[in-house]
LUMSEMI-767188 format. One record per residue (C-alpha): x, y negated, z. Coordinates in nm, 2 decimals, always signed. Layout:
BEGIN
+--------+--------+--------+
!   east !  north !     up !
+--------+--------+--------+
!      X !      Y !      Z !
...
+--------+--------+--------+
# end
This chain:
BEGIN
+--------+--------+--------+
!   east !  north !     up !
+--------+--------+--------+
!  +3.03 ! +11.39 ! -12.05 !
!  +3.19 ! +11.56 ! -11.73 !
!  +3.38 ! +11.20 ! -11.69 !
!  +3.05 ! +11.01 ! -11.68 !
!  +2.89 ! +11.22 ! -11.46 !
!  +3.16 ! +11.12 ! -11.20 !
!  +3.19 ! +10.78 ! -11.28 !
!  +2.81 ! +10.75 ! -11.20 !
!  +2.90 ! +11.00 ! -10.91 !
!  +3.16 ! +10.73 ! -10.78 !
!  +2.98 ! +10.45 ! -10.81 !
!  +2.68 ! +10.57 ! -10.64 !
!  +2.90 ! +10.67 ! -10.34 !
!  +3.02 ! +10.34 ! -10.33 !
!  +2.68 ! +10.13 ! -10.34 !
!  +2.55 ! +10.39 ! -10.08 !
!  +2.92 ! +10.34 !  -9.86 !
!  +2.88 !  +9.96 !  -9.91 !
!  +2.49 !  +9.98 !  -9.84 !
!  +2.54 ! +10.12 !  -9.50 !
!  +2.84 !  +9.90 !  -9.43 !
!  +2.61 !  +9.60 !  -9.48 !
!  +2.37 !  +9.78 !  -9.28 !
!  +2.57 !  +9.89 !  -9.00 !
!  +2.75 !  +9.56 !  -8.97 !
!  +2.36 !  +9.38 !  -8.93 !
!  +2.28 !  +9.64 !  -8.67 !
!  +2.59 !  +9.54 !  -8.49 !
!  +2.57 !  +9.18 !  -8.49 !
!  +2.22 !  +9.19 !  -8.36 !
!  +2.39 !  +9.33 !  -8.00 !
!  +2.76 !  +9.15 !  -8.07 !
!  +2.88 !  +8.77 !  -8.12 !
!  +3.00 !  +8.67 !  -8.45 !
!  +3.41 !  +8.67 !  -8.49 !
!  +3.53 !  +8.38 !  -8.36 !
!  +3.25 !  +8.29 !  -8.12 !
!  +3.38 !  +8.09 !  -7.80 !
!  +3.20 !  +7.92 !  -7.53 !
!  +3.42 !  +7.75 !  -7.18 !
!  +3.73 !  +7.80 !  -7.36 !
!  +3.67 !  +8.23 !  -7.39 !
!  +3.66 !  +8.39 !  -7.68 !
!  +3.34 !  +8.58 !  -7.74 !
!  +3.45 !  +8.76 !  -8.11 !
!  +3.29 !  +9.08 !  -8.13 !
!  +3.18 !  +9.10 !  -7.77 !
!  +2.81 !  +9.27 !  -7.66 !
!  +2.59 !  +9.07 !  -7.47 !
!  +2.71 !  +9.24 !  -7.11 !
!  +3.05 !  +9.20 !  -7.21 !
!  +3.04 !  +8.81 !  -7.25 !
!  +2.80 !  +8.77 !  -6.96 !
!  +3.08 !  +8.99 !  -6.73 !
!  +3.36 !  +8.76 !  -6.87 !
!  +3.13 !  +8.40 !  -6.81 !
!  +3.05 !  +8.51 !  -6.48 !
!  +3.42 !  +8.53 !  -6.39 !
!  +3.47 !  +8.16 !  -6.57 !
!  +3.14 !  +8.03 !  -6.35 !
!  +3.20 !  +8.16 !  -6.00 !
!  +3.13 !  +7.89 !  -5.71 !
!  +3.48 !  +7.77 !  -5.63 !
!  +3.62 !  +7.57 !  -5.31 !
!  +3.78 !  +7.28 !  -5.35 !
!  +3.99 !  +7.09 !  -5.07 !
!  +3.99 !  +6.78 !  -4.95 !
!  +4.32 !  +6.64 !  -4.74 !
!  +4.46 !  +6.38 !  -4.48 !
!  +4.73 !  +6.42 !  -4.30 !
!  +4.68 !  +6.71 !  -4.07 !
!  +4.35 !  +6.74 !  -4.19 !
!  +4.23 !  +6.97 !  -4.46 !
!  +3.79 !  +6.96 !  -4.57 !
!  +3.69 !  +7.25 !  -4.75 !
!  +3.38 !  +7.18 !  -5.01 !
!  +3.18 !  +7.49 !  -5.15 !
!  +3.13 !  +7.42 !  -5.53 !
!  +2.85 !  +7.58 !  -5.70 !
!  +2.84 !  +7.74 !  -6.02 !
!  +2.81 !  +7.52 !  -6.30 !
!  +2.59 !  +7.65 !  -6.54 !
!  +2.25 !  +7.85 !  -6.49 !
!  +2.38 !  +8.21 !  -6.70 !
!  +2.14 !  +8.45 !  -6.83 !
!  +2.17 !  +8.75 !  -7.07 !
!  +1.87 !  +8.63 !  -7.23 !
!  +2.05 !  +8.29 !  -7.31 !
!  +2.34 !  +8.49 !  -7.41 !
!  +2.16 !  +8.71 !  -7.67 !
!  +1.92 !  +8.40 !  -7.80 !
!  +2.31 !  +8.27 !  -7.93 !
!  +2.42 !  +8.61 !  -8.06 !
!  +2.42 !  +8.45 !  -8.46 !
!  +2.60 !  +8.08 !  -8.32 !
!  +2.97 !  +8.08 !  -8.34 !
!  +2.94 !  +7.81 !  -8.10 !
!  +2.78 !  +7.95 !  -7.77 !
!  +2.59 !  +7.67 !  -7.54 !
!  +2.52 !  +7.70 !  -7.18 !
!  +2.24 !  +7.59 !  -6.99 !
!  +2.42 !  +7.29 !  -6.72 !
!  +2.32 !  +7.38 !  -6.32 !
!  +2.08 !  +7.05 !  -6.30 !
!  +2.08 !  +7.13 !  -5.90 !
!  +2.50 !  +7.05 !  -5.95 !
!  +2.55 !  +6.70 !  -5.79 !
!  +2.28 !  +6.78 !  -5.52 !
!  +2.46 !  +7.10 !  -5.42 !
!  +2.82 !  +6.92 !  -5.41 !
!  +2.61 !  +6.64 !  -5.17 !
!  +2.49 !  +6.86 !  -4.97 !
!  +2.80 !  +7.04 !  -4.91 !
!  +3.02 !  +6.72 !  -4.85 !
!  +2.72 !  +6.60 !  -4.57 !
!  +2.87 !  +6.90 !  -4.35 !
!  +3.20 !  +6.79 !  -4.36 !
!  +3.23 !  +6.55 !  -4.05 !
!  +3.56 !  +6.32 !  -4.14 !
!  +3.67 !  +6.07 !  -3.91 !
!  +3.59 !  +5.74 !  -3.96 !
!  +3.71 !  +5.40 !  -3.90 !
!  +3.62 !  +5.07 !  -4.08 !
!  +3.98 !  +4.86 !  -3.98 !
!  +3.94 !  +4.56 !  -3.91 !
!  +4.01 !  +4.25 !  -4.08 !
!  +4.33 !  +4.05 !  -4.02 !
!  +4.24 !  +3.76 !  -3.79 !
!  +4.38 !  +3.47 !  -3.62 !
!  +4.42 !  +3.46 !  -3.30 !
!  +4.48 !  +3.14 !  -3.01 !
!  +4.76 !  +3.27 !  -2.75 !
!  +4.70 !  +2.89 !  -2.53 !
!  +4.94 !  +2.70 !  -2.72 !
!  +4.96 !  +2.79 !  -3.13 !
!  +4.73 !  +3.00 !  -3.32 !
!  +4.89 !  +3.33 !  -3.51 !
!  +4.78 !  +3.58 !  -3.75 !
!  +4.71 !  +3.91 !  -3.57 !
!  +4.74 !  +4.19 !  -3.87 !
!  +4.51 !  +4.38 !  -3.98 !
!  +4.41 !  +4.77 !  -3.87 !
!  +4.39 !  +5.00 !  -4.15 !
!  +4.02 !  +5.16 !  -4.26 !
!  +3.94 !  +5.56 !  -4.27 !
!  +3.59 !  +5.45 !  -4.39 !
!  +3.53 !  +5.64 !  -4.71 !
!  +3.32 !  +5.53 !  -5.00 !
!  +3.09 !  +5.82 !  -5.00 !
!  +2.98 !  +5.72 !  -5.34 !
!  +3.31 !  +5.70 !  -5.50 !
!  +3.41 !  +6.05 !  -5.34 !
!  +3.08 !  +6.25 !  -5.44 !
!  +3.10 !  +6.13 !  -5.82 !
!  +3.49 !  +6.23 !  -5.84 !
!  +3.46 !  +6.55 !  -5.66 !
!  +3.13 !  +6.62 !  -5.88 !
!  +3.30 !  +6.50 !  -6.20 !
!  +3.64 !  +6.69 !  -6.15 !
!  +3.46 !  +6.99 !  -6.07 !
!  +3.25 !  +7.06 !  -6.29 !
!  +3.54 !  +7.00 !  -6.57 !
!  +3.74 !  +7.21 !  -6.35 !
!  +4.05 !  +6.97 !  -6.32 !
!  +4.12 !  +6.90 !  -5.99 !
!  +4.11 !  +7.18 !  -5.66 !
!  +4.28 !  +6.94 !  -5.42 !
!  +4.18 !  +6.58 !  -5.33 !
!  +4.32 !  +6.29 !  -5.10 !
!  +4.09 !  +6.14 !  -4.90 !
!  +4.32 !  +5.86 !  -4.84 !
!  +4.24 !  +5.72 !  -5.24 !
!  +3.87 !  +5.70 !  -5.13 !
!  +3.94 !  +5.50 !  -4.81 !
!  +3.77 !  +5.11 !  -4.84 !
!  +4.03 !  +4.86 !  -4.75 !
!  +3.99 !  +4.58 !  -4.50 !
!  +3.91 !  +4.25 !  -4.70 !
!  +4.12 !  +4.06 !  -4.55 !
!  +4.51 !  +4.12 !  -4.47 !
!  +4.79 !  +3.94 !  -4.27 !
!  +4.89 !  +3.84 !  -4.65 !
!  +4.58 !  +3.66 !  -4.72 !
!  +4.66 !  +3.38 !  -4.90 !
!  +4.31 !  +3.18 !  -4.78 !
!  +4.42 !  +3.32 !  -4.39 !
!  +4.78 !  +3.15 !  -4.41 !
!  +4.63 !  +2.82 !  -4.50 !
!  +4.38 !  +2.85 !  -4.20 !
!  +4.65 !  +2.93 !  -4.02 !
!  +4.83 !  +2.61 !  -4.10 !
!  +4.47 !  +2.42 !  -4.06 !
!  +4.42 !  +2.56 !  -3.72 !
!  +4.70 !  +2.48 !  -3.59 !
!  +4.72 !  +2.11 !  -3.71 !
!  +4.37 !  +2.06 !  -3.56 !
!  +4.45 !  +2.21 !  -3.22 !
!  +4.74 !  +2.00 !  -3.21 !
!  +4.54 !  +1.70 !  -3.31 !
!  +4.39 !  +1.42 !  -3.01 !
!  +4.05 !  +1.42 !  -3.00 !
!  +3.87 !  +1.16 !  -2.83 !
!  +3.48 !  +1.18 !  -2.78 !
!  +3.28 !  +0.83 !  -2.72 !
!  +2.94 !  +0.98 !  -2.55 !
!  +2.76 !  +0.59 !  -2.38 !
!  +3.06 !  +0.45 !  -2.32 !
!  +3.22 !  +0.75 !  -2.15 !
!  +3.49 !  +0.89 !  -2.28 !
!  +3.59 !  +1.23 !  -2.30 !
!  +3.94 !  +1.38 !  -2.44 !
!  +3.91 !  +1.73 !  -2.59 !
!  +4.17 !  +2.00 !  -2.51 !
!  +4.33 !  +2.26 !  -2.73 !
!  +4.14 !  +2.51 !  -2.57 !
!  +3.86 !  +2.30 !  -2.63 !
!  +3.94 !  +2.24 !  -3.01 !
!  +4.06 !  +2.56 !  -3.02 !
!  +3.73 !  +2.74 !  -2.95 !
!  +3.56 !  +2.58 !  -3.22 !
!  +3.69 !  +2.75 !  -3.44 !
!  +3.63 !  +3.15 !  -3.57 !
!  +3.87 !  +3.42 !  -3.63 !
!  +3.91 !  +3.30 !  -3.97 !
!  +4.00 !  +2.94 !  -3.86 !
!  +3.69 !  +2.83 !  -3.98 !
!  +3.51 !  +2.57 !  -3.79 !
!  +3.15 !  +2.65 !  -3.70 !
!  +2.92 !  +2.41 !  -3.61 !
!  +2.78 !  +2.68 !  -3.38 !
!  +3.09 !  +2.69 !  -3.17 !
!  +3.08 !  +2.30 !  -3.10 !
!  +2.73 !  +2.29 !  -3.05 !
!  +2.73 !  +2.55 !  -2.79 !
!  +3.04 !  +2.36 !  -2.62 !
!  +2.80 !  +2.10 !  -2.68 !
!  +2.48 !  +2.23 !  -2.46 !
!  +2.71 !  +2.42 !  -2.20 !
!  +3.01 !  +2.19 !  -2.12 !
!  +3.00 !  +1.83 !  -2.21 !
!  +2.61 !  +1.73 !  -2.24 !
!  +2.56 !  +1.86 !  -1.83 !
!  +2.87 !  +1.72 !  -1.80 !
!  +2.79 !  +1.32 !  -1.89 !
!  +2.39 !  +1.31 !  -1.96 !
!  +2.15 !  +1.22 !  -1.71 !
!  +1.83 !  +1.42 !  -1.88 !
!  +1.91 !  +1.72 !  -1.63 !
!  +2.05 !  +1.51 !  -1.39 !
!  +1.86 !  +1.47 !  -1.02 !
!  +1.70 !  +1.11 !  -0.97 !
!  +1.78 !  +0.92 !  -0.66 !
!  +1.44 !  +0.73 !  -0.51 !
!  +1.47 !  +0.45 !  -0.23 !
!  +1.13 !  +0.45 !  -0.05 !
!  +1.04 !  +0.10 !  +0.02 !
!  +0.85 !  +0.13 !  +0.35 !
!  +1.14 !  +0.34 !  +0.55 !
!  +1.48 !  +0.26 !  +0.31 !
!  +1.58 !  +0.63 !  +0.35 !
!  +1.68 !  +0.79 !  +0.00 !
!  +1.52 !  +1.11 !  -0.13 !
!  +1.62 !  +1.33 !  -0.42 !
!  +1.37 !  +1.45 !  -0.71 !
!  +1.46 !  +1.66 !  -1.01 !
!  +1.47 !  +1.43 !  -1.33 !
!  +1.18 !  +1.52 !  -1.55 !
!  +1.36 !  +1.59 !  -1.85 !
!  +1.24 !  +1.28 !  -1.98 !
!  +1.42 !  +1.04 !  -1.78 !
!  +1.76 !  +0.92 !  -1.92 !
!  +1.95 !  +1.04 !  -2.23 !
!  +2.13 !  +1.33 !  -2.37 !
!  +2.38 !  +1.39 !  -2.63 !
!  +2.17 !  +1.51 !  -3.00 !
!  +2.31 !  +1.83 !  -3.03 !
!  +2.28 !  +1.90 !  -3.38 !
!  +2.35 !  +1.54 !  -3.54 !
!  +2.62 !  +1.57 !  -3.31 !
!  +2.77 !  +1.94 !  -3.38 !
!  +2.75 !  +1.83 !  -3.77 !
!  +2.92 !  +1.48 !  -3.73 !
!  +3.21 !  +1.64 !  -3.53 !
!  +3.27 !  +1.92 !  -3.81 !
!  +3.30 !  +1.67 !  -4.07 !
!  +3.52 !  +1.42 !  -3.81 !
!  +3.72 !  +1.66 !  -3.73 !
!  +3.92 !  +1.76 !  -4.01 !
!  +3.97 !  +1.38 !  -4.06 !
!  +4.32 !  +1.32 !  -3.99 !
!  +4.34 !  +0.98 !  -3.95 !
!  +4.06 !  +0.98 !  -3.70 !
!  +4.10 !  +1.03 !  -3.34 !
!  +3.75 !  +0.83 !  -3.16 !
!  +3.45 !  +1.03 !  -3.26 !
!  +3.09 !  +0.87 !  -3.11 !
!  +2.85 !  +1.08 !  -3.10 !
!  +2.46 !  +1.02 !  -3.09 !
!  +2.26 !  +1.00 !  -2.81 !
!  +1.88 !  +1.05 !  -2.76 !
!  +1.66 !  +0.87 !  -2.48 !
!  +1.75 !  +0.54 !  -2.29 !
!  +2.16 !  +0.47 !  -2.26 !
!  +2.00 !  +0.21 !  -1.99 !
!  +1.80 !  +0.44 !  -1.76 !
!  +2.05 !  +0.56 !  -1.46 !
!  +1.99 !  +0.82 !  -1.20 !
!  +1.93 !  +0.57 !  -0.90 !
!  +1.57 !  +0.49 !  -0.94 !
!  +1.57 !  +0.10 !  -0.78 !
!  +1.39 !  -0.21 !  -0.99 !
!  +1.07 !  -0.07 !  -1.17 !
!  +0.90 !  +0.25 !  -1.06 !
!  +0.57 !  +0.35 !  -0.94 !
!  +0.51 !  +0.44 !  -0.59 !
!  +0.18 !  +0.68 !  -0.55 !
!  +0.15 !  +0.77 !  -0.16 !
!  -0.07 !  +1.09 !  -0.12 !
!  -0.07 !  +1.04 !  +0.25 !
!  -0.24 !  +0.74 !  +0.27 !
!  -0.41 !  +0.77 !  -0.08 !
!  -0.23 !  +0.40 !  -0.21 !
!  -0.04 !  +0.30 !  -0.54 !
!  +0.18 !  +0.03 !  -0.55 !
!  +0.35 !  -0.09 !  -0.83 !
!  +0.72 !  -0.25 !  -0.83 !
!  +0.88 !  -0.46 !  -1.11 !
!  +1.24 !  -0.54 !  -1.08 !
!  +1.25 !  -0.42 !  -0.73 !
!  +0.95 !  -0.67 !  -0.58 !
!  +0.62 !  -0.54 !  -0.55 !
!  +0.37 !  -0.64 !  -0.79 !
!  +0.04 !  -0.43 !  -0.77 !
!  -0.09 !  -0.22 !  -0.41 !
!  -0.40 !  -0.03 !  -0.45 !
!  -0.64 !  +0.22 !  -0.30 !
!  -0.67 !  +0.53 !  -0.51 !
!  -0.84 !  +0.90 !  -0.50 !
!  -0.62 !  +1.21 !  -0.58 !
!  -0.70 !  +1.52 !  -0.69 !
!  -0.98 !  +1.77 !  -0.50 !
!  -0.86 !  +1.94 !  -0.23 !
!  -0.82 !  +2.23 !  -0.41 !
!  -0.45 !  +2.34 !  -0.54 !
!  -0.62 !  +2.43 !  -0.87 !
!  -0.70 !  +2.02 !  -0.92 !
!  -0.41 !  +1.89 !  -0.68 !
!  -0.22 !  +1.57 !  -0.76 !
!  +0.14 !  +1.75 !  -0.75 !
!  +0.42 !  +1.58 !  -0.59 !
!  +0.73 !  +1.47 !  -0.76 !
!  +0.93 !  +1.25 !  -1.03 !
!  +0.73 !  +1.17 !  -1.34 !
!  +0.69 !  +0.92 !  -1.59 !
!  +0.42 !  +0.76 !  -1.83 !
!  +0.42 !  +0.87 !  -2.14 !
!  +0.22 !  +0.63 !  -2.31 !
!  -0.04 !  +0.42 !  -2.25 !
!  -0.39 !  +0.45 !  -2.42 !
!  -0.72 !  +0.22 !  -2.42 !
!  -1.10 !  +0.30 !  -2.45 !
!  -1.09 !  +0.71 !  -2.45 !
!  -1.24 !  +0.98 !  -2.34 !
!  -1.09 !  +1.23 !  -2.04 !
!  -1.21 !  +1.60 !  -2.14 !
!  -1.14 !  +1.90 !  -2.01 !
!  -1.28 !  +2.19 !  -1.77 !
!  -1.35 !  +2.20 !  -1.41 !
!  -1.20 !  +2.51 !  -1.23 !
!  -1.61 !  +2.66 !  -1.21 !
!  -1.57 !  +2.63 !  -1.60 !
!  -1.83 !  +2.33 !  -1.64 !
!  -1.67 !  +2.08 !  -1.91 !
!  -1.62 !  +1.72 !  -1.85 !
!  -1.60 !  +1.43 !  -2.09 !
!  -1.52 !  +1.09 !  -1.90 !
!  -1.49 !  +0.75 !  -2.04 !
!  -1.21 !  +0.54 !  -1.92 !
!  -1.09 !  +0.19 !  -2.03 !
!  -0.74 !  +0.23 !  -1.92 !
!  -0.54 !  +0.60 !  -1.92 !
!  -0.13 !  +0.63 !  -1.83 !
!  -0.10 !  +1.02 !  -1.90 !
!  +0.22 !  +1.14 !  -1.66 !
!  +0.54 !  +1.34 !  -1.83 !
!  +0.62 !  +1.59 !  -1.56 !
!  +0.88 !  +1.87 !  -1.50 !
!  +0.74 !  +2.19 !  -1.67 !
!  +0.86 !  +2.54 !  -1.49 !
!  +1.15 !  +2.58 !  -1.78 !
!  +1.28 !  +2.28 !  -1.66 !
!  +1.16 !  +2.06 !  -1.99 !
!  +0.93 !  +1.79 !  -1.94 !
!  +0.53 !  +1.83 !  -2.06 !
!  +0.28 !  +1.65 !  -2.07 !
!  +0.03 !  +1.74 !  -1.78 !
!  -0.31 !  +1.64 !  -1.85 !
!  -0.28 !  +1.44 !  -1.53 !
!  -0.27 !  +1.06 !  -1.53 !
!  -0.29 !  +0.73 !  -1.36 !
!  -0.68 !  +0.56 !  -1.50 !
!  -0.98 !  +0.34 !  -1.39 !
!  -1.28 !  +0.51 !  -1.17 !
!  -1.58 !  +0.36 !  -1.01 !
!  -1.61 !  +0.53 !  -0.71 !
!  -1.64 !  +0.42 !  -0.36 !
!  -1.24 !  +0.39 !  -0.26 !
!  -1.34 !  +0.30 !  +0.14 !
!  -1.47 !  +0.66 !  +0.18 !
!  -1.21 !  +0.81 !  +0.37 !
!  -1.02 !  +1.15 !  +0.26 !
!  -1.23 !  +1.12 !  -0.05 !
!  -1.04 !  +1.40 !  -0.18 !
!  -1.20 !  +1.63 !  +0.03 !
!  -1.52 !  +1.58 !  -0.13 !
!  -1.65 !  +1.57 !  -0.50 !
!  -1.52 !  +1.25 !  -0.52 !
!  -1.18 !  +1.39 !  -0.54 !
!  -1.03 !  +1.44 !  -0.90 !
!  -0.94 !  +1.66 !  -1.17 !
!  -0.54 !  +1.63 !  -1.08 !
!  -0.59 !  +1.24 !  -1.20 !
!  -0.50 !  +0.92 !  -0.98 !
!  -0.84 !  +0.73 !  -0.98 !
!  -0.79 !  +0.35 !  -0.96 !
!  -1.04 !  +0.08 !  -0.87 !
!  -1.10 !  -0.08 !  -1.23 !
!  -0.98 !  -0.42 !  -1.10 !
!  -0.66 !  -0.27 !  -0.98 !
!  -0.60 !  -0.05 !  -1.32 !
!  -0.62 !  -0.40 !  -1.49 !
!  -0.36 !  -0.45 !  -1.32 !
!  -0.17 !  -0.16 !  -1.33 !
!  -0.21 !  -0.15 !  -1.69 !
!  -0.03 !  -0.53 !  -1.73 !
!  +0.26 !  -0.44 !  -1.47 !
!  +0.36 !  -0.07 !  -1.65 !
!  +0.50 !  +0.05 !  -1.96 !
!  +0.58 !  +0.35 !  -2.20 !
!  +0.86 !  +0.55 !  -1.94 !
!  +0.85 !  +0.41 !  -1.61 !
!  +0.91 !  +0.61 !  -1.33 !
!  +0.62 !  +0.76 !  -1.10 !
!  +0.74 !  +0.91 !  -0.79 !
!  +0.45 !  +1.07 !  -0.61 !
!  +0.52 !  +1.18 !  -0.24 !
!  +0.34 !  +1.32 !  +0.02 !
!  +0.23 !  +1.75 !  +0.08 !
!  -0.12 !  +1.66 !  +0.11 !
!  -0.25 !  +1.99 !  -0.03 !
!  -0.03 !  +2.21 !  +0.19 !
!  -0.36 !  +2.41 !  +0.35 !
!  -0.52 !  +2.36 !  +0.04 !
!  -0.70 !  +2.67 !  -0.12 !
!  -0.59 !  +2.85 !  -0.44 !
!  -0.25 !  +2.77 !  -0.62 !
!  -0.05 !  +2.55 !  -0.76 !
!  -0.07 !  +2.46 !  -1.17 !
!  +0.22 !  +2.25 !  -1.18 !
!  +0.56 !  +2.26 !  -1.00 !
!  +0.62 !  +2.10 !  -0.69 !
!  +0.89 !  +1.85 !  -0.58 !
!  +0.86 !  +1.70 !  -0.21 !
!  +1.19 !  +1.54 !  -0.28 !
!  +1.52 !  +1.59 !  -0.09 !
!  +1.65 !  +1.40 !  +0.20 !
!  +1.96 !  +1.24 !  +0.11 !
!  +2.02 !  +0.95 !  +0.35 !
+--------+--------+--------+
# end
């Protein structure tokens, strides 16, 4: 009897012994991480709540991380990488596995902190060719210190936050010059360029002919040894079209009653000049022919029209308010006419011009310089081509047509009688006119008849120059 009372003694002491074991051991865990619980490589086994949060505090401190050239050393301030709490900490007590809440302001933070850093920059330069007067060569290329900010944020950030890396080069995150002296497409330039500068170039502009330098060839091409049809078009405009058109070049006028010669600037419609752009294209393509050396190039205007203004022109004399006509030197056609008002507003301007076309049965319309409108029938109109104040030709609004009006009224242009800026011809005469003229033909008109005129002048002026 004794023995079963401490049997059943025994046993209850070990239910109650095992009953607060249990117990205790839930009362503990509710304040303590399982055994075996890790989180960032540290072991959390058995650890309270403040004891892991002192020991991940110490794993997530803001560290520095260096960044180095040379001489140089860039320090960047790295945040801490997760957002710790206690509160997270004791949500996870029962995981054996302990997750962290990631610092989502991370990147921004490691951004922000590399925007302070000021690192000297350079982007290189390509490797180039380069013309020394005689040969073209292959000038090497200078090394970049331009950084691919993109590249360099998402490595630092990356080997940060895994906490790989504390030193950087900033030499692996430098962007390299495209091209180098090694280039294979620069070598072949090379060879290219200097077989074309080498190469005789003859241009056939109207029967002139013009032989190209190597400066010349050598300039169209870039520091690639590409050729651009930019390049020769510009050489184009500035150096040979000045050089052998007549568009920009002064007109020479004999006057018929004294034999003196006087100068006038060209119109810009009298002549020819080289088409720059057909032109530019055809020589790129010619060029790198290598059997061909005679290049001719396209023209625009009349090949036939020289400077020296001698068989057809005509002759409009302010002065003594006449026209006269002249075909093949020889006088064909001598009129009375009425300029423009005495007024530099509607003035008849002096200078070289040409007809621009010729038109039957329209109407003249425009506005007077009181702002009245005017609408005038003609039968015969030869609108003039004149030199604008850029130098280009335009078409004035001016031109040579029939009138009745009384032509024996002397100084008519004076009075209402006077113009818009048109010549006004006696009907019988414009007949005439009209059969003698054509599409081009020079008009010289002379004379400084409006000198003490009132207002200003619409239109430039050209009194012509003197010459002999």
């Amino acid at each position: 009897m004794k023995l079963l009372k401490r049997k059943a003694f025994l046993f209850t002491g070990v239910a109650v012994l095992a009953f607060l074991s249990i117990g205790g051991y839930q009362i503990y865990r509710k304040s303590h991480f399982a055994w075996g619980a890790t989180v960032l490589g540290k072991s959390l086994s058995l650890k309270s709540v403040n004891e892991a949060y002192d020991i991940l505090q110490k794993a997530n401190q803001p560290l520095k991380m260096e960044i180095v050239e040379r001489n140089e050393t860039y320090t960047v301030k790295i945040p801490a990488k997760y957002r710790l709490t206690k509160e997270l900490l004791r949500k996870q007590l029962p995981n054996k596995t302990v997750e962290l809440t990631k610092n989502s302001e991370f990147a921004k933070e490691v951004e922000k902190s590399l925007s302070k850093l000021d690192f000297k920059e350079y982007p290189g330069e390509n490797a180039k060719l380069n013309f020394t007067g005689n040969a073209w060569e292959i000038v090497p290329e200078v090394k970049s210190t331009k950084i691919d900010h993109k590249k360099l944020k998402a490595t630092l950030t990356k080997d940060a936050f895994a906490g790989e890396v504390k030193i950087l080069k900033l030499s692996q995150f430098f962007i390299p010059v495209k091209v180098t002296a090694n280039d294979p497409t620069l070598k072949k330039n090379l060879k290219n360029a200097n077989k074309l500068t080498q190469k005789q170039v003859i241009l056939s502009v109207n029967d002139q002919k013009v032989e190209l330098t190597k400066d010349t060839l050598a300039s169209f091409l870039n520091i690639e040894g590409n050729l651009r049809v930019e390049k020769i078009a510009a050489y184009l405009t500035d150096k040979l079209n000045p050089k052998v058109s007549t568009f920009d070049k002064d007109v020479l006028w004999t006057n018929p009653s004294d034999g003196r010669i006087y100068k006038f600037l060209n119109n810009h419609a009298w002549g020819w000049d080289i088409k720059i752009k057909e032109a530019a294209m055809l020589l790129q393509k010619d060029l790198v022919n290598e059997t061909k050396q005679t290049i001719d190039l396209p023209i625009d205007g009349d090949p036939k029209q020289d400077t020296k203004i001698t068989g057809d022109f005509i002759w409009i004399n302010l002065l003594d308010q006449t026209m006269y006509v002249y075909r093949n030197g020889s006088k064909v056609v001598s009129t009375r006419i009425i300029s423009g008002r005495n007024n530099k507003g509607t003035a008849t301007v002096p200078g070289f011009h040409t007809i621009g076309y010729k038109k039957t049965d329209t109407k003249l319309e425009g506005e007077m310089l009181d702002g009245s409108k005017y609408s005038v029938p003609v039968k015969y109109f030869e609108p003039l081509q004149s030199r604008g104040a850029n130098g280009k030709f335009y078409y004035t609004g001016i031109g040579i047509h029939d009138s009745d009006k009384n032509y024996s009224l002397v100084d008519a242009w004076m009075t209402n009688a006077g113009s818009n800026g048109c010549i006004n011809t006696p009907p019988d005469a414009m007949e005439q006119v009209w059969a003698q003229t054509y599409d081009g033909i020079p008009v010289i008109i002379t004379g400084d008849l409006y000198a003490n005129s009132p207002g200003n002048y619409d239109k430039p002026v050209d009194l012509g120059e003197l010459v002999s």
